[in-house]
N, C-alpha and C positions, 0 to 999 in steps of 0.2 A: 453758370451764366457769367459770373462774374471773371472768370477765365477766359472764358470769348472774347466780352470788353477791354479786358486786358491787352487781349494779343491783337486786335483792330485798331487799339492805340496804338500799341508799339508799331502794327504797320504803318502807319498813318505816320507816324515817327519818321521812321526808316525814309520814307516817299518824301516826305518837305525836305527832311535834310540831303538826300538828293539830287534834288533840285535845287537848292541853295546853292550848291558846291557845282552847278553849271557856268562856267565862267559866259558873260556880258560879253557882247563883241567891243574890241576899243576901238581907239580912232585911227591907229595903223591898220587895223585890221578891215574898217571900212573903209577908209581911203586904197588898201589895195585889190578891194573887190572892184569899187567904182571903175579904177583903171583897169582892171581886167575888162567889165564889160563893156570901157572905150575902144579898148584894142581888139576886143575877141568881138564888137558886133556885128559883123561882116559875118565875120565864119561864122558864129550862132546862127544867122538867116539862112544863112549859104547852106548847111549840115544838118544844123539840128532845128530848124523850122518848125512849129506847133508845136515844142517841148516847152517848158518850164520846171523851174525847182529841182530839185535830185535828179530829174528824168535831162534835162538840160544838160549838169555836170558829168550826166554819167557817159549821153550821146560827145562830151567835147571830148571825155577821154577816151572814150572808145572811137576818136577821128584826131588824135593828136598828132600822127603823119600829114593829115592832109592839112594842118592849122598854119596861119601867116608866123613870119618868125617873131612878129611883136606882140600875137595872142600865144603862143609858148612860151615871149619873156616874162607877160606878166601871169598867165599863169604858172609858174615857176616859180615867183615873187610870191606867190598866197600863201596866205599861216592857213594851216589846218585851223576847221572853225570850234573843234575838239578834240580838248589832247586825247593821244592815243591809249587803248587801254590794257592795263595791266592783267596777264592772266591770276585767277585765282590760289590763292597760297594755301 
């Protein structure tokens, strides 16, 4: 029993720290989404109509031939909102 509680600890562990280590978006980072979805809202209506969220960014890049050339500058401009990951060693 006491083995079990052990190891539900240590996940419980494992899981906050992380989440800890998920980086906060900063203020470059919001400020170039903002302009993204000044430039891109046109084409979001025009394309991707009733999407939101993941389903949104996924329909812009799967339409980024047909995008204005000021919603390809700025999205061009975005940070990834998560660095990319590392395969296992």
């Amino acid at each position: 029993m006491k083995l079990v509680i052990l190891a539900l600890c240590a996940s419980l562990l494992g899981t906050a720290v992380a989440q800890a280590q998920a980086p906060a978006p900063d203020a470059a980072q919001n400020a170039s989404r903002e302009a993204m979805r000044q430039a891109c809202s046109d084409d979001m209506s025009k394309l991707c109509s009733g999407k939101t969220g993941r389903e949104m960014g996924q329909c812009m890049r799967a339409n980024t031939e047909k995008l204005t050339p000021a919603c390809k500058d700025a999205m061009g401009k975005m940070r990834p909102s998560t660095p990319p990951s590392t395969p296992p060693q």
